[in-house]
N, CA, C and O of each residue as an XYZ file, in Angstrom:
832
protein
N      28.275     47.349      7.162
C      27.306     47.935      8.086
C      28.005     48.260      9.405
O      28.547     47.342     10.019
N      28.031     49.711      9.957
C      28.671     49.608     11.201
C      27.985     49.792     11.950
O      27.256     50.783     11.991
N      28.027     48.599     13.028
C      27.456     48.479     14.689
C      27.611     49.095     15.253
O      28.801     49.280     15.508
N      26.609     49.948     15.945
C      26.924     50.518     16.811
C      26.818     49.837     18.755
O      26.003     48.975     19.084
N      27.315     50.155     19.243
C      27.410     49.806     21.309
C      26.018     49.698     21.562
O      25.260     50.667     21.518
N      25.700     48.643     21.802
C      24.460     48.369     22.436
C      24.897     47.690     24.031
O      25.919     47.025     24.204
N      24.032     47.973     24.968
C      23.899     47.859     26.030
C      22.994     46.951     26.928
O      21.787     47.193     26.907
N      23.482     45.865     27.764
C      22.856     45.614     28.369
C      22.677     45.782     29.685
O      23.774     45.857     30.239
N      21.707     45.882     30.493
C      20.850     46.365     31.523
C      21.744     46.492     32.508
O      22.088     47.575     32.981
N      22.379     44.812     33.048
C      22.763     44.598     34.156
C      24.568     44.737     34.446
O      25.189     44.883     35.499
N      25.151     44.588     32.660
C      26.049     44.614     32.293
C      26.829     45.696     31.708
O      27.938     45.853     32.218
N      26.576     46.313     30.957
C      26.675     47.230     30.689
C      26.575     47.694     28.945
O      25.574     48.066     28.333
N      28.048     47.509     28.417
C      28.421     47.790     26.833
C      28.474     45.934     26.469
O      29.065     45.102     27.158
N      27.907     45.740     25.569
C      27.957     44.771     25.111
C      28.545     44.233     23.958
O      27.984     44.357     22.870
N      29.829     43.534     24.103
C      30.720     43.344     22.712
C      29.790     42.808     21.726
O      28.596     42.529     21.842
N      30.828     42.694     20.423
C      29.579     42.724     19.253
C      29.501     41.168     19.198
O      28.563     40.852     18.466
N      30.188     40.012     19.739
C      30.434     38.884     19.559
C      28.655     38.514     20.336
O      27.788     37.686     20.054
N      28.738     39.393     21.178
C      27.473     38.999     22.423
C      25.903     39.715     21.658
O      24.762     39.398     21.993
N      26.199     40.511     20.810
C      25.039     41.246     20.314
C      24.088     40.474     20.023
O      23.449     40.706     18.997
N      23.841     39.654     20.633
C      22.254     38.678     20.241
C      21.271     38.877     21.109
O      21.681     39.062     22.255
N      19.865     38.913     20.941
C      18.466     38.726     22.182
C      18.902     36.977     21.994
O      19.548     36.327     21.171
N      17.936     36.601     23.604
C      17.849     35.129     23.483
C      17.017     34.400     22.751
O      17.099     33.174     22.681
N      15.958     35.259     22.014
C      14.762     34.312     20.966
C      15.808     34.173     19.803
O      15.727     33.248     18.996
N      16.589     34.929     19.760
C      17.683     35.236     18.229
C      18.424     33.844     18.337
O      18.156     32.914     17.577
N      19.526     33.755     19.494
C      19.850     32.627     19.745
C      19.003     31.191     19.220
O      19.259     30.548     18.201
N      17.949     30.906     20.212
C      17.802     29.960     19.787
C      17.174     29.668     18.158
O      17.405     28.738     17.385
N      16.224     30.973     18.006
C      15.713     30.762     16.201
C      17.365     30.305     15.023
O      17.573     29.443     14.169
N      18.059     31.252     15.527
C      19.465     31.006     14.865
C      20.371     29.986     14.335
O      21.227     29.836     13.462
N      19.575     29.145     15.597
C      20.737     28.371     15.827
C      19.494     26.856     15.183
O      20.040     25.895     14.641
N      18.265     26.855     15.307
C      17.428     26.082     14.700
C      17.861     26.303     13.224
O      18.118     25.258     12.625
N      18.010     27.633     12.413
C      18.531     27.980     11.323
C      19.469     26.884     10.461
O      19.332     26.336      9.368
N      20.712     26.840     11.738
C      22.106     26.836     11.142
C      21.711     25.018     11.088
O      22.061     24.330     10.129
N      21.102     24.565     12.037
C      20.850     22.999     12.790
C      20.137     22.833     10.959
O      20.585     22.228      9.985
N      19.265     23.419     11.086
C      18.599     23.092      9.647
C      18.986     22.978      8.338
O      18.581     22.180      7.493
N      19.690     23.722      8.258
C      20.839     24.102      7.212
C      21.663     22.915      6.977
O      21.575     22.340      5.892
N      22.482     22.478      7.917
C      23.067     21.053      8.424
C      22.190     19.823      7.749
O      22.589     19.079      6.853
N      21.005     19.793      8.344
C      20.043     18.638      7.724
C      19.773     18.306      6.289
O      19.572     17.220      5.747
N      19.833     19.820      5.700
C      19.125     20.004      4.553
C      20.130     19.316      3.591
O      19.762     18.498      2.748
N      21.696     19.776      3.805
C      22.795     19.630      3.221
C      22.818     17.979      3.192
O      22.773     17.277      2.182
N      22.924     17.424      4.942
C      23.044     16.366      4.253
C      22.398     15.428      3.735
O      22.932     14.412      3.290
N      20.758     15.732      3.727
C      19.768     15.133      3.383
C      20.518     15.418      1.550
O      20.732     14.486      0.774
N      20.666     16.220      1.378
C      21.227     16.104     -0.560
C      22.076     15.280     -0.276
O      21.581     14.182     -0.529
N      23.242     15.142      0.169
C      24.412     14.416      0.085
C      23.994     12.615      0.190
O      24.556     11.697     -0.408
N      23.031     12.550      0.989
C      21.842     11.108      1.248
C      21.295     10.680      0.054
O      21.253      9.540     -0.408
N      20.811     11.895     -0.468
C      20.155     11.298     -1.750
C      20.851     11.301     -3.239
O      20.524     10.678     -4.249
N      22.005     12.289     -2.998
C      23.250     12.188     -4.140
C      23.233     11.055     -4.868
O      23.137     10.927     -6.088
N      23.331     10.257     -4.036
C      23.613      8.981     -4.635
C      22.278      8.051     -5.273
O      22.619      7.130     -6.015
N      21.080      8.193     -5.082
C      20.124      7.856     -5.831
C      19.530      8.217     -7.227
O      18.938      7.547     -8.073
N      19.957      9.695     -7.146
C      19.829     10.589     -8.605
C      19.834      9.967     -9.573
O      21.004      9.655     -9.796
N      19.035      9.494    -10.489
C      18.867      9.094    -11.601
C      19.664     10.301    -12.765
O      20.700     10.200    -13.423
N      18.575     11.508    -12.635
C      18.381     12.093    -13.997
C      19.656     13.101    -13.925
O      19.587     13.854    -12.953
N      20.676     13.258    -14.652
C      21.671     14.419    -14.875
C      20.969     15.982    -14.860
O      21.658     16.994    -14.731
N      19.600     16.003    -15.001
C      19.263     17.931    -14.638
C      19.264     17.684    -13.053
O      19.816     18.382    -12.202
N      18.467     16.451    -12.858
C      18.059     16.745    -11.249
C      19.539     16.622    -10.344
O      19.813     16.972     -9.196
N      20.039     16.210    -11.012
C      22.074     15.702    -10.176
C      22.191     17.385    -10.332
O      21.987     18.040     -9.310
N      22.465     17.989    -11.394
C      23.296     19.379    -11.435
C      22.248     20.259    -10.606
O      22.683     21.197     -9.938
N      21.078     20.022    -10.630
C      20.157     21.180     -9.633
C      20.653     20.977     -7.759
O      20.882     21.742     -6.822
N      20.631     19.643     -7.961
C      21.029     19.419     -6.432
C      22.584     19.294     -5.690
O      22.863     19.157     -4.499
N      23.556     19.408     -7.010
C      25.008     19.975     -6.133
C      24.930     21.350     -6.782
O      25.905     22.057     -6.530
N      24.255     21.742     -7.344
C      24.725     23.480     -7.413
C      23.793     24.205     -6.110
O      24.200     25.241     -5.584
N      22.435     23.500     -5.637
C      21.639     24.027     -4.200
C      22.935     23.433     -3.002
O      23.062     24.133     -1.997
N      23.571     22.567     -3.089
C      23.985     22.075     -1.774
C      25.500     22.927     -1.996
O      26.028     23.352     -0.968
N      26.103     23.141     -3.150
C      27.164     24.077     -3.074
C      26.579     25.809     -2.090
O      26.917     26.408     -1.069
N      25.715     25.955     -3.036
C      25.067     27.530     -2.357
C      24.745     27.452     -1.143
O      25.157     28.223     -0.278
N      23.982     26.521     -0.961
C      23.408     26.485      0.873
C      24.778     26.584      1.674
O      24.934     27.508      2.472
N      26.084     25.337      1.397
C      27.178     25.422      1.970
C      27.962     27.022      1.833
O      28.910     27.324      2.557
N      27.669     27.498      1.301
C      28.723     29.146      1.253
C      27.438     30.046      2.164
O      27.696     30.822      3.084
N      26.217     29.769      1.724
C      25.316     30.835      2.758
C      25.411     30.439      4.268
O      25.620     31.238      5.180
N      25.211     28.975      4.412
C      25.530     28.243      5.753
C      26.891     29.197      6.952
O      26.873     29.723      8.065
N      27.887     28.960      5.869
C      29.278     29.365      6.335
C      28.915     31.127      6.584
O      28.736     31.393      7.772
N      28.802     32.209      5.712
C      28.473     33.156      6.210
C      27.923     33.571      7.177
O      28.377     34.522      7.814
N      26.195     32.588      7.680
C      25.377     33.352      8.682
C      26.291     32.565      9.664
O      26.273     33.130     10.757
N      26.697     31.999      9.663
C      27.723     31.198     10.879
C      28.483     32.415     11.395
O      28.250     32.980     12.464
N      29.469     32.768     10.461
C      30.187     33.746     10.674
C      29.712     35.132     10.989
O      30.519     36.017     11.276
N      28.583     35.314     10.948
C      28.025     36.879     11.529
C      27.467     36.430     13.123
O      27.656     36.955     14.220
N      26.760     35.314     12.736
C      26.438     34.801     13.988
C      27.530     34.523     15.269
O      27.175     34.537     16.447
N      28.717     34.305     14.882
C      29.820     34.253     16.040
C      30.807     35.576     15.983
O      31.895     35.599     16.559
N      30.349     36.525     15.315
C      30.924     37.231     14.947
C      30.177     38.702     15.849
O      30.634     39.163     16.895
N      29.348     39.055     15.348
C      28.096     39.830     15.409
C      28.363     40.607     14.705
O      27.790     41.675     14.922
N      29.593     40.571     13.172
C      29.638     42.067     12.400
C      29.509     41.476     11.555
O      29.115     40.312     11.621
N      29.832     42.152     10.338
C      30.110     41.534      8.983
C      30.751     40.754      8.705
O      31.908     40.800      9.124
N      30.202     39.312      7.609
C      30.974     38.672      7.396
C      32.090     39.157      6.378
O      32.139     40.152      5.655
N      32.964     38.107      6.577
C      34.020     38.305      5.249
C      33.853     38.529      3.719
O      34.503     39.075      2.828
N      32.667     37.845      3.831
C      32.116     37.344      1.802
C      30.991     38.061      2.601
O      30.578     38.011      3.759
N      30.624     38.868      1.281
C      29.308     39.003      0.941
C      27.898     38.191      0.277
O      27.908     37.534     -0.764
N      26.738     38.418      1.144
C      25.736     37.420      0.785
C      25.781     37.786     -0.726
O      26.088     38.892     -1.170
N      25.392     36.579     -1.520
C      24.990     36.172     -2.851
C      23.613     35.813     -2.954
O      22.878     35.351     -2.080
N      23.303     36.165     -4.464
C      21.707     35.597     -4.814
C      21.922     34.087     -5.774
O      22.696     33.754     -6.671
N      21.151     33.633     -5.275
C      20.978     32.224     -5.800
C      20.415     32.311     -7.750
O      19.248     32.701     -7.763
N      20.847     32.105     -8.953
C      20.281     32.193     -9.542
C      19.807     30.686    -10.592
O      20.659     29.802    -10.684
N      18.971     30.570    -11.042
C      18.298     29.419    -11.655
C      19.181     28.716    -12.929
O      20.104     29.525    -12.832
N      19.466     28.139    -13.665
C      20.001     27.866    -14.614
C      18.635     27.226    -15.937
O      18.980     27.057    -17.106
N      17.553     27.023    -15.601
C      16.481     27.323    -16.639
C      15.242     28.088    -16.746
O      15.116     28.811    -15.758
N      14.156     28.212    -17.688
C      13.645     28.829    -17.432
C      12.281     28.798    -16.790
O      12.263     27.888    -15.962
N      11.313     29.339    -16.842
C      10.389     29.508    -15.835
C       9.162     29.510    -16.651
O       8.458     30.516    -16.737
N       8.832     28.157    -17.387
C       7.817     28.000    -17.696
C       6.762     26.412    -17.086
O       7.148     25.256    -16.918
N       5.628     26.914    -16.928
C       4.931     25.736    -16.387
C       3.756     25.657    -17.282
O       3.033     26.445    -17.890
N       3.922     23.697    -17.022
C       2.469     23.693    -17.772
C       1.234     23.154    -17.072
O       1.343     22.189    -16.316
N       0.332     23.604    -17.242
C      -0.623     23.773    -16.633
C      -2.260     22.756    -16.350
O      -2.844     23.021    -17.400
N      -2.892     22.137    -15.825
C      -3.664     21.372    -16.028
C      -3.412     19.648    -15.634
O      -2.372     18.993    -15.687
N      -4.449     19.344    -15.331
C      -4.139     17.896    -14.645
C      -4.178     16.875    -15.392
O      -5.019     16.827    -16.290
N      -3.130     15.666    -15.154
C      -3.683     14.328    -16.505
C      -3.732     13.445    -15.009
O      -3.374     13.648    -13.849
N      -4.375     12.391    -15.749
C      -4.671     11.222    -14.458
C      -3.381     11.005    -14.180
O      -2.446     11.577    -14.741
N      -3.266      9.946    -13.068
C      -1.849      9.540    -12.280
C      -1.530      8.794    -11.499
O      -0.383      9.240    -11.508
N      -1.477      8.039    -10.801
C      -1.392      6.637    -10.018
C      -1.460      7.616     -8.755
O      -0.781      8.615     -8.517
N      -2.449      7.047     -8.049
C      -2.498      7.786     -6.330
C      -1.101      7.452     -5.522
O      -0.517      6.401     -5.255
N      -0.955      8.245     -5.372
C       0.795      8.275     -4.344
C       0.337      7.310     -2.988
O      -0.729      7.522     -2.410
N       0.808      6.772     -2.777
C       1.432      6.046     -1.008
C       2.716      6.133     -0.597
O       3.746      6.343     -1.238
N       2.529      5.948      0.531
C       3.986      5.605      1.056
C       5.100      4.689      0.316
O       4.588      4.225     -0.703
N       6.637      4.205      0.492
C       7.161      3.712     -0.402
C       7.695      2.324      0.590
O       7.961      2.518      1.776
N       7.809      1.014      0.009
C       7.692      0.082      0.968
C       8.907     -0.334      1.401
O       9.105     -0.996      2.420
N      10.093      0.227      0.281
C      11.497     -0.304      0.259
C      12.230      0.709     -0.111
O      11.853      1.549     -0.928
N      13.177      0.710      0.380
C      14.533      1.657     -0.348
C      14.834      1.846     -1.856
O      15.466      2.714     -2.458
N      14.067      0.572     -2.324
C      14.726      0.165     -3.487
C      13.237      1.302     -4.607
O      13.390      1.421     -5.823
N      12.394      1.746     -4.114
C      11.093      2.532     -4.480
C      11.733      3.905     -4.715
O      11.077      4.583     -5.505
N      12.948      4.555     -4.195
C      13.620      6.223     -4.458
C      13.615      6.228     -5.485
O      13.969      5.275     -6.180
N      13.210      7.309     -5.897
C      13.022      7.713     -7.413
C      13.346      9.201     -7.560
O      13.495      9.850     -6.525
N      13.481      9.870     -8.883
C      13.840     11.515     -8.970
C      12.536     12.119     -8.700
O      12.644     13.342     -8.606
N      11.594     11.782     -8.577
C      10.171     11.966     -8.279
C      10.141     12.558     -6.681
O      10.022     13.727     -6.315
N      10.324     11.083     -5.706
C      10.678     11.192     -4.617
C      11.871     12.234     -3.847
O      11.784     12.990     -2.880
N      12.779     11.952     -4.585
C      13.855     13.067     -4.326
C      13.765     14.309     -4.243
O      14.077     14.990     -3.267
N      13.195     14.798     -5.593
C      13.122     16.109     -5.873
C      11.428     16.845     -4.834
O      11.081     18.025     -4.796
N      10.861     15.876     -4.281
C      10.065     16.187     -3.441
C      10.513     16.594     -1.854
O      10.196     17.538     -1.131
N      11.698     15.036     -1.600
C      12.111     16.164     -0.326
C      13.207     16.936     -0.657
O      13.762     17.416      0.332
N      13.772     17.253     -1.871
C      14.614     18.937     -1.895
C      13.428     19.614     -1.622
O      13.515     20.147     -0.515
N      11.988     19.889     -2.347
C      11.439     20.403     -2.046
C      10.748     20.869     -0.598
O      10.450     21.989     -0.182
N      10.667     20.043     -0.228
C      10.447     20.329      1.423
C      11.067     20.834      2.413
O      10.773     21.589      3.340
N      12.108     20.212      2.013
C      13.169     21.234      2.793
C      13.800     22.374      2.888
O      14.326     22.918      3.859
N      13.656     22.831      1.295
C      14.181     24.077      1.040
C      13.091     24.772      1.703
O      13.518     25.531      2.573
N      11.625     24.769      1.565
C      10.578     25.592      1.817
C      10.717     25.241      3.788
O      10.824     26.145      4.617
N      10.683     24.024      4.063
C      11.178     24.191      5.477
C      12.233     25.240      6.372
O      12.118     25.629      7.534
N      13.557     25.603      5.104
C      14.485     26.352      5.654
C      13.586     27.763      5.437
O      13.597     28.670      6.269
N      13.063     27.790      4.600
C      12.486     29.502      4.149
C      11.282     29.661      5.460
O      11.272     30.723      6.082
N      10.627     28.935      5.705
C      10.133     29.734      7.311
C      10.784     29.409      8.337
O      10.108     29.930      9.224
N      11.892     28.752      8.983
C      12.761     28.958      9.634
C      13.141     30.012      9.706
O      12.705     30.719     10.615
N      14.006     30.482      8.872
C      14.694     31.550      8.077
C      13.928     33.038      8.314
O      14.536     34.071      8.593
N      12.731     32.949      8.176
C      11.969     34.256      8.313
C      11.526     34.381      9.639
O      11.060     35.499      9.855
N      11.508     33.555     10.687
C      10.932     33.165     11.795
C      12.019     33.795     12.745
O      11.790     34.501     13.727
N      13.204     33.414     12.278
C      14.678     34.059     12.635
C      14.710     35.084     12.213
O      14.968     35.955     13.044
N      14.586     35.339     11.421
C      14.617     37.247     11.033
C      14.059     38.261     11.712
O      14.549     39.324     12.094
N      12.652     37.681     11.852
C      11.334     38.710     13.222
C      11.968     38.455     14.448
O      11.358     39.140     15.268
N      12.842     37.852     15.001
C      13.516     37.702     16.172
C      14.793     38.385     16.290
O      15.168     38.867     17.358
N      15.295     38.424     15.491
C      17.019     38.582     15.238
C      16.765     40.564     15.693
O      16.203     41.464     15.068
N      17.495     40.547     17.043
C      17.857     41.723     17.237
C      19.775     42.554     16.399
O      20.022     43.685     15.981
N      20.493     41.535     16.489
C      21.733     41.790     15.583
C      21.967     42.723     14.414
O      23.198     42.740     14.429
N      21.759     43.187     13.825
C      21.488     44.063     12.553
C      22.120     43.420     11.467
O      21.625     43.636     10.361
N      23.415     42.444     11.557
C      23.856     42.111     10.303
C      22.924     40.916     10.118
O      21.997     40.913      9.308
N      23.307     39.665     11.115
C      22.780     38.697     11.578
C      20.998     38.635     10.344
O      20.664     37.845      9.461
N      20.440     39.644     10.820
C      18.818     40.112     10.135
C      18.905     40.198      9.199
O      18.191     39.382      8.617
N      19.505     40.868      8.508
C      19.908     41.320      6.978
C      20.379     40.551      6.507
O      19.985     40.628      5.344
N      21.696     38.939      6.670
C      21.907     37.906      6.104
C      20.781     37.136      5.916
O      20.493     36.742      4.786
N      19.954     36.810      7.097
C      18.536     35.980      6.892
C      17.399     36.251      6.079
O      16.499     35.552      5.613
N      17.808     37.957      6.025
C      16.234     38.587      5.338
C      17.182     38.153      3.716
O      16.600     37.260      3.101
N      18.466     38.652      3.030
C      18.874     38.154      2.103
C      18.785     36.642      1.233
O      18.835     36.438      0.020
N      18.569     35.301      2.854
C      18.834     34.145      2.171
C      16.903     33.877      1.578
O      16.566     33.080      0.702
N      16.091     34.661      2.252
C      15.087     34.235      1.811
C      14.503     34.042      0.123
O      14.061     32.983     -0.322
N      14.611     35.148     -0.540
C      14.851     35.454     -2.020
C      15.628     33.469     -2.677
O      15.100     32.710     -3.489
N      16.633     33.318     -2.084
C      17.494     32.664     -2.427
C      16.742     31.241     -2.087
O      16.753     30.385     -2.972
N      16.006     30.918     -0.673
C      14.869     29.797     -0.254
C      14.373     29.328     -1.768
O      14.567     28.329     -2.461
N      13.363     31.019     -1.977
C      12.211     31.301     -2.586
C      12.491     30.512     -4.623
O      11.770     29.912     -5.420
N      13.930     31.020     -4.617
C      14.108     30.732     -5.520
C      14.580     29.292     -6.015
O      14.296     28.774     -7.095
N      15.275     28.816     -5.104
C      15.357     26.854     -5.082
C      13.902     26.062     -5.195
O      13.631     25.059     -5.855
N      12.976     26.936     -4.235
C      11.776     25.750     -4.363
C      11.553     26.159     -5.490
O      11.664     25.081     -6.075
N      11.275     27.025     -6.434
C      10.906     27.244     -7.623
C      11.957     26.878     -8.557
O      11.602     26.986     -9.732
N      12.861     26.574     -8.419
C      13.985     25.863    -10.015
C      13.403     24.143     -9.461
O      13.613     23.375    -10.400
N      12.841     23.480     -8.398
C      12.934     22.527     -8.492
C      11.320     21.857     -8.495
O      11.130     20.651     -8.656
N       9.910     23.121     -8.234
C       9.060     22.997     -9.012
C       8.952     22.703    -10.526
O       8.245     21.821    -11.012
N       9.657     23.461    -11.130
C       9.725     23.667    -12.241
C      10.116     22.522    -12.955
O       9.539     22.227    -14.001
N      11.102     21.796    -12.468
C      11.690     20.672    -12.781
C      10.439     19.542    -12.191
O      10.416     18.733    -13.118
N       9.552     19.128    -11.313
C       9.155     18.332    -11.186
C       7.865     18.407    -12.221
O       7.405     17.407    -12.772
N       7.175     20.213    -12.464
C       6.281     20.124    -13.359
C       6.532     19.620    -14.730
O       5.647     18.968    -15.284
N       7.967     19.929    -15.497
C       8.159     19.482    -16.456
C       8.251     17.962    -16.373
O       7.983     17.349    -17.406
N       8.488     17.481    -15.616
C       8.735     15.748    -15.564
C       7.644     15.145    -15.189
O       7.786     14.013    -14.727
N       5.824     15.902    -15.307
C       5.008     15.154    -14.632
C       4.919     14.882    -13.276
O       4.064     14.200    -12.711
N       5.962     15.524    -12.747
C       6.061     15.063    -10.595
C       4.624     16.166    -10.064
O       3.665     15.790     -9.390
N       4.821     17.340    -10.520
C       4.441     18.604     -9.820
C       3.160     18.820    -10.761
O       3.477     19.365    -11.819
N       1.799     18.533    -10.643
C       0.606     19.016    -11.744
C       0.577     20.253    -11.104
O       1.073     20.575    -10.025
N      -0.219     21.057    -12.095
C      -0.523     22.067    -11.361
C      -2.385     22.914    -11.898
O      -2.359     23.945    -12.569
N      -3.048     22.614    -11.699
C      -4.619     22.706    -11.498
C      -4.946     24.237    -12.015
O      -4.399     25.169    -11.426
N      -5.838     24.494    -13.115
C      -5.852     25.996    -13.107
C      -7.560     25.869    -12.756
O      -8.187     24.841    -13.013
N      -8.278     27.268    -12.037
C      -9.715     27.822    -12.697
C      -9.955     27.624    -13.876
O      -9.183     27.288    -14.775
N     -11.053     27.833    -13.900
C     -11.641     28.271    -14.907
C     -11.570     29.902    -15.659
O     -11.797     30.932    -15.023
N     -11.238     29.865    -17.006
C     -10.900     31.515    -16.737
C     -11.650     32.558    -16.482
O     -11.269     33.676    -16.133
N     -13.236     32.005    -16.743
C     -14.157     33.252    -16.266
C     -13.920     33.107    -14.829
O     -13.625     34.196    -14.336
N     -13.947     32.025    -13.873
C     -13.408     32.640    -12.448
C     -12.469     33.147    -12.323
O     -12.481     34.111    -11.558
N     -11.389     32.840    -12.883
C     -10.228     33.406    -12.715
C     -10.214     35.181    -12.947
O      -9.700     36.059    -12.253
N     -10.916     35.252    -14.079
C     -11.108     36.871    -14.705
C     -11.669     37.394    -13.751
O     -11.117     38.403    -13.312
N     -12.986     36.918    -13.054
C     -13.654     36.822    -11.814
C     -12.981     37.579    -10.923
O     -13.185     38.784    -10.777
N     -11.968     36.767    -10.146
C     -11.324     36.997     -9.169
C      -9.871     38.047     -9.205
O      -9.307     38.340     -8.150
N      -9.485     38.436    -10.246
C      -8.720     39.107    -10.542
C      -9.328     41.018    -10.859
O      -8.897     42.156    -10.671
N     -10.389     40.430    -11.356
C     -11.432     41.586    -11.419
C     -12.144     42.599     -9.876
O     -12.580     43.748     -9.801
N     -11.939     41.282     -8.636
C     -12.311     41.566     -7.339
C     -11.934     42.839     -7.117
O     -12.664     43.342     -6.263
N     -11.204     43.493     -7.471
C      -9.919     44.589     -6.460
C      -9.711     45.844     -7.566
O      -9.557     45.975     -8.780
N      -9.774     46.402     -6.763
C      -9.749     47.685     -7.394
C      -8.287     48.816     -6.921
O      -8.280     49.201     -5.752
N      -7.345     49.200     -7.682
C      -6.618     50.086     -6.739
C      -6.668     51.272     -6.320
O      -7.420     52.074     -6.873
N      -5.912     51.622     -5.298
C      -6.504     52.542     -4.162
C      -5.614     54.050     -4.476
O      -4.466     53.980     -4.914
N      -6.257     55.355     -4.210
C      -5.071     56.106     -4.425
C      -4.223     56.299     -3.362
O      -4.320     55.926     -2.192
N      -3.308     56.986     -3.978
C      -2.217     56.939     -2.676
C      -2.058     58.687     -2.522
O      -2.003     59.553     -3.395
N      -2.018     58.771     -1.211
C      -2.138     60.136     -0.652
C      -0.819     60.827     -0.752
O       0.157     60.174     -0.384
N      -0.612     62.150     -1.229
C       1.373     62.536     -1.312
C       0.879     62.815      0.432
O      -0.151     63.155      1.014
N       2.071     62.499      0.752
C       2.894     63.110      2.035
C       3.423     64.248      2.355
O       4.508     64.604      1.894
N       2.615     65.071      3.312
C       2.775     65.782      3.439
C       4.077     66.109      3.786
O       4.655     65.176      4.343
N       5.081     67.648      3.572
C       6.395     67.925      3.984
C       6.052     68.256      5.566
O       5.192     69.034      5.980
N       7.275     67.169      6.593
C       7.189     67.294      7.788
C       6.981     68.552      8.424
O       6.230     68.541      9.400
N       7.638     69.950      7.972
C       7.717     70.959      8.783
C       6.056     71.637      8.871
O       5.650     72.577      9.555
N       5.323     70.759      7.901
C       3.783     71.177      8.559
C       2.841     69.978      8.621
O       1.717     69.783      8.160
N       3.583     69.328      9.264
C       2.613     68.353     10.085
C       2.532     68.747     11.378
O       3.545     68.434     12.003
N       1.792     69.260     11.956
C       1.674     69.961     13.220
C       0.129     69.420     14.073
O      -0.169     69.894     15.170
């Protein structure tokens, strides 16, 4: 992507290292701070992992976060392109859920250390990943930079797709229920909406 000279007011041409607004800055930098947490919150719980899917889901997310981490770093002190190009995160199973509630012991708080479970775990991967994904977008509506925007608007897809390989994994293990309608509401509500036509566009030289 090439940058072009942007200018500031009092200053003048503004190198590309400086190409940031100040909401960018600080959303950015909450980003990268987060990113940090998330990582080592896996590396914290590494070591509790019971189950071998939930171990390989959580160093192949903390490998990826670490290479996306390192990139927006690098545009961010940079203000151009990084070296590596952003990557998409992809799942290693598939994407089926099952559906409907069975009874279940009411959750509480946990009283001891010795209470971590893949249950627990895979709940705060979950949180956190979805924590980084509105960070992440929060930084994007701010981010005046042009590459900077486009790395963040890229890692979202990639958010989107961790909380969902590790839904998936808690629904299959009983962690994650998931509640359906009824299908006449459901048919119901799907039935609500009707689509709309879409108008051609007119050719500019007679829009007058």
């Amino acid at each position: 992507m090439q940058l072009k000279n942007h200018q500031n007011i009092e200053t003048g041409i503004v190198p590309p290292q400086l190409n940031h607004g100040g909401h960018e800055m600080f959303d950015v930098h909450e980003v990268l701070a987060g990113s940090i947490n998330t990582m080592d919150m896996y590396t914290m719980l590494s070591e509790h992992v019971k189950d071998p899917e939930l171990r390989d889901i959580l160093q192949r997310q903390k490998q990826f976060m670490a290479d996306e981490y390192n990139i927006t770093l690098e545009c961010f002190k940079t203000g151009q392109d990084p070296a590596k190009p952003t990557q998409s995160y992809k799942m290693s199973q598939g994407n089926d859920f099952t559906y409907g509630m069975k009874p279940s012991q009411p959750k509480k708080p946990m009283q001891s250390a010795s209470e971590i479970s893949d249950q627990t775990i895979s709940l705060s991967m979950l949180n956190a990943v979805k924590a980084g994904a509105v960070m992440k977008t929060t930084a994007a509506m701010e981010t005046t930079n042009p590459v900077v925007r486009r790395v963040l608007a890229d890692s979202l897809p990639n958010c989107i797709e961790m909380a969902y390989e590790i839904s998936i994994y808690q629904n299959k293990h009983g962690f994650y229920q998931v509640p359906q309608l009824a299908q006449q509401d459901m048919q119901q509500m799907q039935n609500g909406y009707a689509p709309t036509p879409v108008q051609p566009q007119m050719p500019s030289n007679l829009q007058h």
